[in-house]
Every structure is written in C-alpha cells, then in structure tokens.
N, C-alpha and C positions, 0 to 999 in steps of 0.2 A: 125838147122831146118830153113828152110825158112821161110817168112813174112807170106804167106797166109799157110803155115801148122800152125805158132805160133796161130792164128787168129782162125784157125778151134778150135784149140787145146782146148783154151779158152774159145770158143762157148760150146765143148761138156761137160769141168770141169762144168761150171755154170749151166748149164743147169742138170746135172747129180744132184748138190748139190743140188739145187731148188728141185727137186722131190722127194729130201730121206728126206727132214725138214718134222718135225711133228709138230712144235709149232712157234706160230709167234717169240719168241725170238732168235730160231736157223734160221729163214727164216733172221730175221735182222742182223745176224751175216753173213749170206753167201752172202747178197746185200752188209754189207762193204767192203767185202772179195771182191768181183765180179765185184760191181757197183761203190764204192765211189769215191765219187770227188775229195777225197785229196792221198788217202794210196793206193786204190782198184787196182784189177790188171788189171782192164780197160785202167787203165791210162798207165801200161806195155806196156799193147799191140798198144797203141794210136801211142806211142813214136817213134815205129817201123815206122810210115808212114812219120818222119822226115829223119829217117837213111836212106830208100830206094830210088833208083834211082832217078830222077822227070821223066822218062817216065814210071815206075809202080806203080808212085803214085794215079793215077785216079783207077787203077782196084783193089791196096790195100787199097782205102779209100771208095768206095765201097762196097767192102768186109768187112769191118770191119763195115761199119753202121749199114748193113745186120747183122752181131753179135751184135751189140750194139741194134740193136732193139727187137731181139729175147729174147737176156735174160730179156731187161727190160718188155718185154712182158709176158714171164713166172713168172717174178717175180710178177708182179701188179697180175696176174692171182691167182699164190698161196697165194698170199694173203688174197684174197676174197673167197678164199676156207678153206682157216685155220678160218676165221672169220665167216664163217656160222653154227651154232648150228648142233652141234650132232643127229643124226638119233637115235631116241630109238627103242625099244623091235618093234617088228611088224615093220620094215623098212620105220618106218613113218616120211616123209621128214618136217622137220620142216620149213623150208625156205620156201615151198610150200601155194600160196594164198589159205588163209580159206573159206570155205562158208558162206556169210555173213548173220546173223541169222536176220531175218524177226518178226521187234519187236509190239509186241500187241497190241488193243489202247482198250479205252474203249468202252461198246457197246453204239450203238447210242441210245437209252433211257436212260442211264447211264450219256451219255452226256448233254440229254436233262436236267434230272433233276438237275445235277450239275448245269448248265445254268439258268436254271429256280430260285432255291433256292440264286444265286447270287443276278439273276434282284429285287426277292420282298425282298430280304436283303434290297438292296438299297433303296425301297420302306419303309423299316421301319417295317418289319415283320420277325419274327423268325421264326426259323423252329421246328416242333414239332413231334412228333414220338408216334404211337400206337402200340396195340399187332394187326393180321393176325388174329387171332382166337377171337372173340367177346361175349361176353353174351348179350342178347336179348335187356336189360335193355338199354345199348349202342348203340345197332345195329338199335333198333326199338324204344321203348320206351320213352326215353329218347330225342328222334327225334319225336314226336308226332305221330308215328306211333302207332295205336292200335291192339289189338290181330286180331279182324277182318278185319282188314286191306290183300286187296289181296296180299301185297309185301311180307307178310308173311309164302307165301302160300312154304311149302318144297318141291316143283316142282322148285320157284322160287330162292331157296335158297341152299347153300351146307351145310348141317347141320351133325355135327359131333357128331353120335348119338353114341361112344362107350366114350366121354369126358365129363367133368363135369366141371360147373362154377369156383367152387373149385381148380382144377389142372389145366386151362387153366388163369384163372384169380387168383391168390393169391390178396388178399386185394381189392376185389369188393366190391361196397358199400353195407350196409345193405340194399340201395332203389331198388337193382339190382334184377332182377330175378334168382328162383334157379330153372330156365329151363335148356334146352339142350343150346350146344354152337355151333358154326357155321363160317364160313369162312367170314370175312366182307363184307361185299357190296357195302360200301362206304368207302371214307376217310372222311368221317361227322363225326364219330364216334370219330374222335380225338377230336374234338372241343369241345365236350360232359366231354371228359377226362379233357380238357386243363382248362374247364369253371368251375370246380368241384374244383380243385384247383387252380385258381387263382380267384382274381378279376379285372371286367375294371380299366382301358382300359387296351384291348388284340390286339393285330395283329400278328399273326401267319401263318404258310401253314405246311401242314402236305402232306408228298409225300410219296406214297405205291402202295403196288399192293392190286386189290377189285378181288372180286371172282362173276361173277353170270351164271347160265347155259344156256347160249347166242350159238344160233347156228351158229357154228364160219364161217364167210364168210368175204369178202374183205374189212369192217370194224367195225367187230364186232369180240369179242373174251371172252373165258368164262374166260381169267384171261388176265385185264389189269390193268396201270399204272395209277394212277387219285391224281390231285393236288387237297389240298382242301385248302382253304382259309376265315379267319375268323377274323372281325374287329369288336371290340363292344365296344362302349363310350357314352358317352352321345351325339346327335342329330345325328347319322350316318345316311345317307342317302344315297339311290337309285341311286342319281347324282355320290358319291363317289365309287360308285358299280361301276358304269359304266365306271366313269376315268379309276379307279385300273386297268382293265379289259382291256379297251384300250391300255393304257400303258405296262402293261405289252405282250401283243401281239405284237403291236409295236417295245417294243425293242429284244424281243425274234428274232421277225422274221424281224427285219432289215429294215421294213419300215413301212409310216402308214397304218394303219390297220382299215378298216369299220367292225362295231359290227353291229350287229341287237341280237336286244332283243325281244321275241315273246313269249306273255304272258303263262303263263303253269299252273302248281300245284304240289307244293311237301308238303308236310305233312309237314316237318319244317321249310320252309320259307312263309313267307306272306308280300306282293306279291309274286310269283315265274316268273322267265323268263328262257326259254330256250336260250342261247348264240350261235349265227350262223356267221360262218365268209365266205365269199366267197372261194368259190372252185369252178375254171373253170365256166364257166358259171352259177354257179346255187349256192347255200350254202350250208355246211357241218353245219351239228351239231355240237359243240366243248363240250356244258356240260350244266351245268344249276344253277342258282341263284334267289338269293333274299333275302329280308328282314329278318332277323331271327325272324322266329312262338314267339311271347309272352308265349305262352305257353314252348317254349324250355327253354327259359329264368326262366321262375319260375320253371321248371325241376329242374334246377341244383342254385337254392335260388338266382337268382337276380330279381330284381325289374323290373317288364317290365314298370311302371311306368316311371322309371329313367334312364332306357339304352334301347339302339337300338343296333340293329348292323345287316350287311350282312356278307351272308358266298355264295362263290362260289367253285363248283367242277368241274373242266375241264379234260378231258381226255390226259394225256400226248403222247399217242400213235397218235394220231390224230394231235396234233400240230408239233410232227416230221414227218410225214407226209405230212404236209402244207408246212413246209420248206424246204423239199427237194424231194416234189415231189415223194411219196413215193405211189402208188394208191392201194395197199394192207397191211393190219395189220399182212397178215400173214409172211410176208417176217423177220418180226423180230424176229420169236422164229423158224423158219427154219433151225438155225445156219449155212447158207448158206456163208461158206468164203469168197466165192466171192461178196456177196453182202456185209457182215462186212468189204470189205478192204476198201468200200468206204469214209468211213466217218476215 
C-alpha cells in the first residue's frame, strides 16, 4: 500500500474504534493503540514520511497532520461525552443548565422587628412576649382603663364573644376579670403580664400584632405591628423617655433623628405624649408615651412611692415606612411579589 493509502487507512481504523468505545477505559486503550507516544501506531505511520521520496514529503506530511489532528480531535471529543452523566427516564438531559431557584427573604416587618429587638437589646432591654387574645383585666383594667371608659366601647374592640377567660387565658390572676375575651389593642398588655411577675428594675419590649376596627386607609390598618416598651426603677424619668426614643430611631433609621413630643392622654401613663417624627414636610404620628399611671403600678403591687418608670408604644409599620419610603400601609399585607423583592 502506498504512504498516503497507509495514512488514510489509520485515519479510518481510529477513528472507527473511538466511536464503538463505551467506557472511558476502553476510549484509553484505543488512544495507546492510536495515539501513544512511545508504542501507538501513530508513530507507524509517522515513520513512513522518513522512508518516502523528499519531493512527496510536503504533501505526505501534510496529510498525515490532517490524520493526526482528526483522531486527536475525536478522541478529546469522546471523551467529554463518556464523562457527561447519564440521561434518565423522561430524556432528561442532566449536563443541561438548571433554573436557578429564586430564594425567599424575610418579610419587611419581619425585618424590621428582628432589627428593632437587636437595637433595644443593646440598649439593655429584653424582649418579652404575650398572648393575641386578652382578658379585660389586661386589656383595660389593669391599664387604668375603667368600665366606662369609651375605649371600651365593642364597636371599638374585636371581642371574642363564643371564648372564655378560662380557655383563652389558663392561669389568669384571681384579680382578672371573668368577662368576655378579645383581640388585644395594645402591646401595653405585656408589661401588665411582665410587672405581675417580676420586680424592678425591668427593661423589656414586647413586639406583636394589636387588633382595632380602624378604617383601613394609606396609614391605618385594623391589624398592625406595635413595639411596646417598658422601664421601671427607682427615679426613671421623662428625660430617659426621650433619650431611649431618640436613640433608638436614630439607629433604626441610620441617622439623627428630631422627636417632638405633644402632650396627649392615655389612661396609663401620667404625663402622656404623643411621639411625631418628620415626614416630608409636615410630621407623622409614630405612637405615644409617658410616665407610668401610679395607679398601674399599684395595679400589679408596686409601690408608686418608690418606683417610677415610662412605657412607650410605637407603631412598627410606620417606622418601616419612614425608612424606606413606603406612603401606604397597605402595600405590606397585599402579598404583592413584586413589592416583597425589594427589601
């Protein structure tokens, strides 16, 4: 056989083997066979372009690159094809890029709280946890709210007229009422609980959702999220309200922060302030504080004599609102995806 028939010959044995291997160790048997540098029948055919003329050595050495590239080209090829994973059941290509899964975060009030329960950590305050469902004693009571008081009024309240103190509350104090129970209204209500069993000094915040029959508009909502906060020791003062308050705004929202306090009325604090912080030209509501009522205090057997303390309720929904520019309450239980991917 001639030089360039040997040459073809070679091109089509290797080429042929490379396509009938099933497994990389029979692919590497037919590259020693083929390819190898020392034994391979490359090197046969190499040989031949010494033995031939020197004027058909340009067109047999040529020809033979053109084979030497082919096979190494099939072979690198089946390679990377014996090494790709199996096709299973349903001809589903494994080697084939995934769609890449789009992972959850948490909801922006979710974050806020997490956020919030950090800053008055570091402030030196725990966090404290009540029941949703209240008896009167808690709700009102106990808060110097009295029966005829209008906050009382079950227009103003969501009252859970098929429950009982009994199955909503296990272990209510005997000073508690055996009325109907009701959807909280505040997060006051923990500090009621917290104060019952502990004694000063207390620093705490309790974070929940309140319930009241509010006509839901662009910042009102008949169920939102309210931080409450409670400090009682001996000489606590109005001044330390106000820090707290600062501070904690401040670092929530990343820079300083002007309060206005505007005298008000809550049944359990004395003084009361409503808390306003700037929004756009004009101020938002945030919540309201002040001195804890003397009377709350002997509610739950301390000495108003001997301890002070304030307690403040801020609206959590409102503060994430302030920071990111948020001008509707409603936007956060719309479960609007496109609005959740922002945060």
């Amino acid at each position: 056989m001639d030089p360039i028939g040997e040459i073809v010959a070679y091109e089509q044995a290797a080429l042929a083997a490379i396509s009938n291997v099933t497994d990389a160790p029979a692919l590497e048997a037919v590259r020693v066979e083929f390819a190898g540098r020392k034994h391979g029948r490359m090197r046969d055919v190499q040989a031949l372009l010494g033995k031939a003329d020197p004027a058909e050595r340009p067109l047999l050495g040529k020809r033979f690159n053109e084979a030497k590239t082919s096979v190494e080209t099939a072979l690198e090829a089946r390679q990377k094809e014996l090494a790709r994973p199996k096709s299973i059941a349903g001809g589903l290509d494994l080697t084939l890029p995934g769609t890449p899964l789009r992972l959850g975060k948490k909801h922006p009030l979710v974050q806020t709280i997490d956020e919030l329960k950090d800053i008055m950590g570091r402030f030196g305050f725990s966090v404290a946890e009540g029941p949703e469902i209240e008896d009167e004693w808690h709700n009102f009571e106990a808060l110097n709210i009295p029966e005829e008081h209008p906050a009382r009024d079950p227009l103003d309240n969501f009252y859970l007229a098929a429950a009982s103190v009994a199955a909503a509350n296990a272990g209510v104090p005997a000073s508690a009422s055996s009325g109907p129970v009701l959807l909280r209204t505040q997060t006051s209500t923990v500090q009621i609980r917290v104060m019952e069993q502990q004694q000063p000094p207390i620093r705490v915040v309790s974070l929940g959702r309140v319930y009241r029959p509010d006509t839901m508009d662009a910042s009102h909502s008949c169920m939102f999220h309210q931080m409450e906060g409670l400090m009682v020791d001996r000489s606590v003062t109005m001044a330390q309200l106000k820090t707290v308050i600062r501070m904690l705004f401040s670092s929530y929202l990343e820079h300083d922060v002007s309060i206005r306090f505007r005298p008000s009325f809550f049944p359990f604090t004395e003084p009361s302030v409503e808390v306003d912080i700037p929004w756009g030209d004009d101020w938002m509501e945030i919540g309201g504080a002040g001195m804890v009522d003397p009377h709350v205090l002997a509610a739950v057997g301390y000495n108003p004599d001997e301890f002070t303390g304030f307690a403040f309720g801020l609206g959590i929904e409102r503060l994430c609102m302030k920071r990111h520019a948020i001008t509707d309450i409603r936007r956060f239980y719309e479960n609007d995806v496109r609005f959740l991917r922002q945060f």
